[in-house]
GUDREN-378707 format. One record per residue (C-alpha): residue number from 1; residue in one letter; chain; x, y, z. Coordinates in nm, 4 decimals, padded with zeros to 6 digits. Each point is the difference from the previous one (the first is absolute). Example, Ala and Ser with C-alpha at 12.3 -4.5 7.8 and 13.67 -1.06 7.14 Angstrom:
BEGIN
     n   res   chain         c1         c2         c3
     1     A       A    01.2300   -00.4500    00.7800
     2     S       A    00.1370    00.3440   -00.0660
This chain:
BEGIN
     n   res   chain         c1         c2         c3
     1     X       A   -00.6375   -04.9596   -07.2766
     2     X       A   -00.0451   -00.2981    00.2391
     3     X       A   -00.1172    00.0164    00.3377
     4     X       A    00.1607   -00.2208    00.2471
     5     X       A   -00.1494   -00.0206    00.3912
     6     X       A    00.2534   -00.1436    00.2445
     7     X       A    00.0828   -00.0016    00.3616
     8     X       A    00.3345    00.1354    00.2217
     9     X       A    00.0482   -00.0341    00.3533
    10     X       A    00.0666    00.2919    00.2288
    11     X       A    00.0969   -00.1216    00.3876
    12     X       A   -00.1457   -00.3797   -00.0541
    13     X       A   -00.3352    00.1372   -00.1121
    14     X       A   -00.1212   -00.0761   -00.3898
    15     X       A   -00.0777    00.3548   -00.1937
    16     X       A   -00.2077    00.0174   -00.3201
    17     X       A    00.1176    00.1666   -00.3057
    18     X       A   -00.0312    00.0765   -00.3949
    19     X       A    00.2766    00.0535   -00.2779
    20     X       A   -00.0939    00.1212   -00.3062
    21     X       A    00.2710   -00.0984   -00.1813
    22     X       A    00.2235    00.1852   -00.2884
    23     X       A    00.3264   -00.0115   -00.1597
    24     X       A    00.1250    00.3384    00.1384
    25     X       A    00.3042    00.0358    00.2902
    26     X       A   -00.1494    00.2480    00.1389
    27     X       A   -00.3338   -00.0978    00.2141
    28     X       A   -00.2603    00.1749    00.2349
    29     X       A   -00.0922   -00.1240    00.3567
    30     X       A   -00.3074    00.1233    00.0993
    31     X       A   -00.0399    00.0462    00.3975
    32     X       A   -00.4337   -00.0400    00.0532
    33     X       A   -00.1076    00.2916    00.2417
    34     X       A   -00.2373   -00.0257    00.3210
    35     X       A   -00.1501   -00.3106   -00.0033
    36     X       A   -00.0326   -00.0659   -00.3770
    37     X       A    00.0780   -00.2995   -00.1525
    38     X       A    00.2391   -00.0081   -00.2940
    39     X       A   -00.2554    00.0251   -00.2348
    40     X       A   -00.0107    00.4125    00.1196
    41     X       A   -00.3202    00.1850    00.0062
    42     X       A   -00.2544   -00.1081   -00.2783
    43     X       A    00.2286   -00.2193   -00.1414
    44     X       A    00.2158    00.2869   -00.0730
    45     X       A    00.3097   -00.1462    00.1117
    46     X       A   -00.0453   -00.2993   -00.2227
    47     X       A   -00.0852    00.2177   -00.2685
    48     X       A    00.3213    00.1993   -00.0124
    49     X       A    00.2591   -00.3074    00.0133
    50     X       A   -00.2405   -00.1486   -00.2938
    51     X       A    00.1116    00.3274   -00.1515
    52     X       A    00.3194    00.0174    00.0911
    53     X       A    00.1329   -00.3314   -00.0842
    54     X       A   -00.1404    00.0578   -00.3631
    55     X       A    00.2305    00.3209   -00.0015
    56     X       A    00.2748   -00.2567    00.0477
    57     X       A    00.0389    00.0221    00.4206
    58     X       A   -00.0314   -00.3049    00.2240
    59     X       A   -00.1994    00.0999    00.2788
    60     X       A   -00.0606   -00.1953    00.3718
    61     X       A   -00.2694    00.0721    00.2298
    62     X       A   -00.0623   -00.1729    00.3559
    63     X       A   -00.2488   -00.0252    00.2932
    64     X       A    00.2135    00.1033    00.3449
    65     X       A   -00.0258   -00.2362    00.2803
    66     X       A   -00.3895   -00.0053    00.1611
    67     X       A   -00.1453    00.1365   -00.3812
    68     X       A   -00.1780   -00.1823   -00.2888
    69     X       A    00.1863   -00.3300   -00.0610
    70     X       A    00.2791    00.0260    00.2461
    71     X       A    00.0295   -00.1996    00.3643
    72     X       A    00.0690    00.1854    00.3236
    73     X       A   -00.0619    00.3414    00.1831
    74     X       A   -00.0824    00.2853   -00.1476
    75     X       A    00.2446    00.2161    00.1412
    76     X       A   -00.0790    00.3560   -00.2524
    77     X       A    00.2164    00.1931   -00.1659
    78     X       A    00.2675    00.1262    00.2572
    79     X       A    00.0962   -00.3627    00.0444
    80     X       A    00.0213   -00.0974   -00.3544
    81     X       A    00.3510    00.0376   -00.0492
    82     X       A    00.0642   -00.3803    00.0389
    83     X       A   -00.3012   -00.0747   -00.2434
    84     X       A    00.1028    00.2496   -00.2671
    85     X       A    00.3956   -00.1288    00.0208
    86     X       A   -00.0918   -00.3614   -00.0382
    87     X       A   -00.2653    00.0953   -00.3106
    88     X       A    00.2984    00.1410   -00.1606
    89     X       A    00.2164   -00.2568    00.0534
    90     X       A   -00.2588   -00.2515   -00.1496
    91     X       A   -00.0193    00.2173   -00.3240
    92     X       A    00.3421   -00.0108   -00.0548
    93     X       A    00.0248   -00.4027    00.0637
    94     X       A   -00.2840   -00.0064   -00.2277
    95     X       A    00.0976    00.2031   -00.3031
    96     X       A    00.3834   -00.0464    00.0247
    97     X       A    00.0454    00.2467   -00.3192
    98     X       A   -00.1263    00.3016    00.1725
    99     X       A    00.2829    00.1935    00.1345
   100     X       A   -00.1686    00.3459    00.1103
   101     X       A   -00.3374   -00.0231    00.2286
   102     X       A   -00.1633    00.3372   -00.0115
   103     X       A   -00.2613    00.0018    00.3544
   104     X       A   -00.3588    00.1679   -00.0625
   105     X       A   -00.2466    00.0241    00.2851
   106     X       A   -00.3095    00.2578    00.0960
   107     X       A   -00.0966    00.1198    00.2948
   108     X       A    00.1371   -00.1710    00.3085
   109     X       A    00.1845   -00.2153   -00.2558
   110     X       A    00.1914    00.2631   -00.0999
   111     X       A    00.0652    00.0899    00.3347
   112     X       A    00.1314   -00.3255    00.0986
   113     X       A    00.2275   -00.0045   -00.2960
   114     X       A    00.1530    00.3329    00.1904
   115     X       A    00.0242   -00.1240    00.3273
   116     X       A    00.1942   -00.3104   -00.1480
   117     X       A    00.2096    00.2363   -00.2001
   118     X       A   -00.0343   -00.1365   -00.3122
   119     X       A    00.1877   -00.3242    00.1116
   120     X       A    00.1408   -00.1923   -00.2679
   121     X       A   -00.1765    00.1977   -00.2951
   122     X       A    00.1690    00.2117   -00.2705
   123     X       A   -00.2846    00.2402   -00.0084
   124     X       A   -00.3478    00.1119    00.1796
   125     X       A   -00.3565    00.1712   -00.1568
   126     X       A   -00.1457    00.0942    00.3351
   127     X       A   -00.3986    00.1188   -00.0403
   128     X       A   -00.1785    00.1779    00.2530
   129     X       A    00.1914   -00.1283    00.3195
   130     X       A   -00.2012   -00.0536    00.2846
   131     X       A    00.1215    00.2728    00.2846
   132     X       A   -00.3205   -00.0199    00.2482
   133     X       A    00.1730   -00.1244    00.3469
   134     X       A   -00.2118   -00.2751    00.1924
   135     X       A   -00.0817    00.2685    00.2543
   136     X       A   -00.1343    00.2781   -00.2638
   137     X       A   -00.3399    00.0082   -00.1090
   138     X       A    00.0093   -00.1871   -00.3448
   139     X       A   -00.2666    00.2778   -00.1486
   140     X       A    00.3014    00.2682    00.0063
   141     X       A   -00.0918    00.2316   -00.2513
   142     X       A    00.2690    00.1567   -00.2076
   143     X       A   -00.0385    00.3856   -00.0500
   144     X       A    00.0170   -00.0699   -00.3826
   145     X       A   -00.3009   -00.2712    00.0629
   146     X       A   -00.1834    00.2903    00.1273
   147     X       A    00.1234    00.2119   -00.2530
   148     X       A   -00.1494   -00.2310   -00.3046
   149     X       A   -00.3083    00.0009    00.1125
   150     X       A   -00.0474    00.3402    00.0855
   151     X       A    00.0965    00.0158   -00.4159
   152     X       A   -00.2005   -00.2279   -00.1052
   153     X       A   -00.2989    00.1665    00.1568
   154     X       A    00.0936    00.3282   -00.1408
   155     X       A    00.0028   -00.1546   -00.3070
   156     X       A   -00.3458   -00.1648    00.0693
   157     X       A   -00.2874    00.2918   -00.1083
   158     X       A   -00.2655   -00.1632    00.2221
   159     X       A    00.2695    00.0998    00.2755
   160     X       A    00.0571    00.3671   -00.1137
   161     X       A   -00.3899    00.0459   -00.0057
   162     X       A   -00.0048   -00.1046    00.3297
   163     X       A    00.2422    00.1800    00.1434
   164     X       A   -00.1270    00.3505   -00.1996
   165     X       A   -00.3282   -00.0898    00.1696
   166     X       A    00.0901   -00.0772    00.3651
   167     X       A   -00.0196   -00.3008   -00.0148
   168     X       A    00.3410   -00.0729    00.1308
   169     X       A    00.1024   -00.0463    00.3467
   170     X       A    00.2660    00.2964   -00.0223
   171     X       A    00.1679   -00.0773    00.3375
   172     X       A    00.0093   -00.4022   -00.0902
   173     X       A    00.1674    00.1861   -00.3706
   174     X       A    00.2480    00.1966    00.1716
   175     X       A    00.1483   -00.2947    00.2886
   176     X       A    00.0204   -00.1731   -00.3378
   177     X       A    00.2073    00.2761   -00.2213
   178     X       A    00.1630    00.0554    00.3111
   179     X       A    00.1126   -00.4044    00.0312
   180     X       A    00.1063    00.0188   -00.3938
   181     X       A    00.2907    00.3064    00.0599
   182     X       A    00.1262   -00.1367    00.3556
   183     X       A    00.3359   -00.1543   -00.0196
   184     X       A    00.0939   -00.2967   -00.0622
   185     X       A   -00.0263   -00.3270    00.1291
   186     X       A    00.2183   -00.0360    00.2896
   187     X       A    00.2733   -00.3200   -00.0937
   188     X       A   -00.1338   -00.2771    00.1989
   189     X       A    00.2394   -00.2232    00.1704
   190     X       A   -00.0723   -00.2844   -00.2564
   191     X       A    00.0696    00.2376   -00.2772
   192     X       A    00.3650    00.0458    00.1738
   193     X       A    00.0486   -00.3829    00.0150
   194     X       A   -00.0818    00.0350   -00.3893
   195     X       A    00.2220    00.1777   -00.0032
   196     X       A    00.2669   -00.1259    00.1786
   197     X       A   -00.0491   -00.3176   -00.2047
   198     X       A    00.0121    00.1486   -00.3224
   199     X       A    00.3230    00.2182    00.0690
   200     X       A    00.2011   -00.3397   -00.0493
   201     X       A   -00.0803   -00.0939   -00.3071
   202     X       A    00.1972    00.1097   -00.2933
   203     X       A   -00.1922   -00.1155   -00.2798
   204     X       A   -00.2365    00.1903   -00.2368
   205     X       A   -00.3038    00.0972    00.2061
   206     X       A   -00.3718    00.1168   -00.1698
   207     X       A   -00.2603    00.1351    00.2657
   208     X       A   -00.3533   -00.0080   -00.1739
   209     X       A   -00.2665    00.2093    00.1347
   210     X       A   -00.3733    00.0114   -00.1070
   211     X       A   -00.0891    00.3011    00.0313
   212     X       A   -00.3852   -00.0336    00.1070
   213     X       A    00.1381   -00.2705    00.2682
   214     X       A   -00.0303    00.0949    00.3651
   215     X       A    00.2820   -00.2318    00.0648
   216     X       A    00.1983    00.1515   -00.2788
   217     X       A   -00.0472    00.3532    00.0568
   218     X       A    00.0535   -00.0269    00.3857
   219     X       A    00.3785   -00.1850   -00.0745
   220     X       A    00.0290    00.2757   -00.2311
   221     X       A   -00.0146    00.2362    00.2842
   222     X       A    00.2073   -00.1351    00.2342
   223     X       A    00.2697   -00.1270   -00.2241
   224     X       A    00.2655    00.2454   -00.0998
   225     X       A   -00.1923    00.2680   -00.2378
   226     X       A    00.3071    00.0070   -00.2668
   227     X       A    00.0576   -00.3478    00.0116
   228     X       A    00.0549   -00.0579   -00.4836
   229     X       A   -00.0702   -00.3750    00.0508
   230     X       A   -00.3676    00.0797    00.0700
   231     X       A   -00.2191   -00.0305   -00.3064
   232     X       A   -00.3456    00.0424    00.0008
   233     X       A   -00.3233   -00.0773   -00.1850
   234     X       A   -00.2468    00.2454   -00.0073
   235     X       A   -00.3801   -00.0966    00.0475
   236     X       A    00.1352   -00.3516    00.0916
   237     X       A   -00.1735   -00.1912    00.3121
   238     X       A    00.1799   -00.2170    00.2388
   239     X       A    00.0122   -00.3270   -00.2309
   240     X       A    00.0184    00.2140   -00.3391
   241     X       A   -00.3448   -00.1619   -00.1485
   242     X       A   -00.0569    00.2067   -00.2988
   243     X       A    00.0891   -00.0432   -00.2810
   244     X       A    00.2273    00.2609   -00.0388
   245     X       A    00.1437   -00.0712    00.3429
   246     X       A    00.1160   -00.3522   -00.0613
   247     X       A    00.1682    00.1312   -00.3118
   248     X       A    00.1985    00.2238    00.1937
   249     X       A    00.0751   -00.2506    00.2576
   250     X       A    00.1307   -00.2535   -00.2632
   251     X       A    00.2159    00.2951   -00.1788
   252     X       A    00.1771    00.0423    00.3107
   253     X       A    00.0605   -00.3278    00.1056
   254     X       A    00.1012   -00.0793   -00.3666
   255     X       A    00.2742    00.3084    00.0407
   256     X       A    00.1807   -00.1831    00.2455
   257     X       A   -00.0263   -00.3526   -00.0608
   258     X       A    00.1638    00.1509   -00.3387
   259     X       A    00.2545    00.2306    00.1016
């Protein structure tokens, strides 16, 4: 596996990027969330194209306008479109063979992928999109957030003891059991532009959720409940950091670069 960086301009501005190169046609573009460079989280982005070109799967990653190694504004992930569009059109000048791009993003990478429907790719893995509007309070909490950790401490003896001896604020217990069987999240208007987006694509389409993510469990809620493209991963957080979780995040990403 060799590891080529390079640069690709989006609107007369110079953006960083990395190919991990491998014979395969079929490759993965991998869309960097919040303000991340392309290197992900921990490294973790790096880590998985490492892994994925020795499966055989070119894979590009790039910095968006304003982030890491690229020049101008930093315009976030509604206004990405442009950015994404010209990454992919640099991975396809680059690696000429590859004749199916399969996009991957988490978080509000994902949800940019949406609201560009899937331009130009021949399939998606969407994890964990981002639904919070800019006017909502970005500590939402997901009735199933609240519904973990009301587990977890029943799980927890320390916490039984406690509550057997009274040492429990029952009314602060019950707003909280009460919070875990309300219904659910109301759609939020970004979660219909998500939706919007995504209605025009008609390629293969894999929605990853972790299912001890916030983010995750609150898309999970307002997205539609019988939705069979959603997948999830249980005991997973946001960036999948176990062990176990990054196995299960390469399995599924492996599924479709292969299918």
């Amino acid at each position: 596996m060799t590891r080529m960086a390079l640069t690709f301009e989006c609107q007369g501005r110079r953006c960083g990027a990395t190919l991990d190169e491998a014979a395969g046609r079929t490759g993965l573009l991998i869309v960097s969330g919040g303000n991340e460079v392309r290197a992900g989280a921990f490294n973790g982005q790096a880590r998985l194209a490492a892994e994925l070109a020795s499966a055989g799967f070119p894979v590009f990653r790039f910095d968006r306008r304003g982030i890491g190694d690229s020049e101008g504004e930093n315009r976030g992930f509604r206004r990405s479109r442009k950015d994404i569009a010209a990454a992919l059109a640099a991975f396809r000048a680059i690696a000429p063979r590859v004749e199916r791009v399969v996009g991957f993003g988490n978080c509000d990478a994902a949800s940019a992928l949406m609201l560009a429907g899937g331009e130009d790719f021949d399939a998606l893995i969407l994890s964990n999109p981002w639904t919070i509007d800019g006017d909502e309070d970005d500590h939402t909490t997901s009735s199933a957030e609240v519904r973990s950790r009301y587990a977890d401490k029943l799980r927890n003896p320390r916490e039984v003891v406690r509550l057997l001896t009274g040492k429990v604020d029952l009314g602060k217990l019950a707003r909280g059991l009460a919070q875990a069987t309300r219904a659910r999240a109301a759609p939020s208007t970004l979660t219909e532009e998500l939706r919007s987006g995504l209605s025009g694509f008609g390629g293969p389409v894999q929605i990853l959720i972790a299912e001890r993510d916030r983010t995750g469990q609150l898309f999970a809620e307002r997205w539609d409940k019988g939705d069979t493209r959603i997948l999830r991963c249980g005991g997973a957080d946001h960036s999948y950091s176990s062990e176990e979780g990054q196995k299960w995040l390469l399995d599924r990403i492996l599924e479709v670069l292969r299918a």
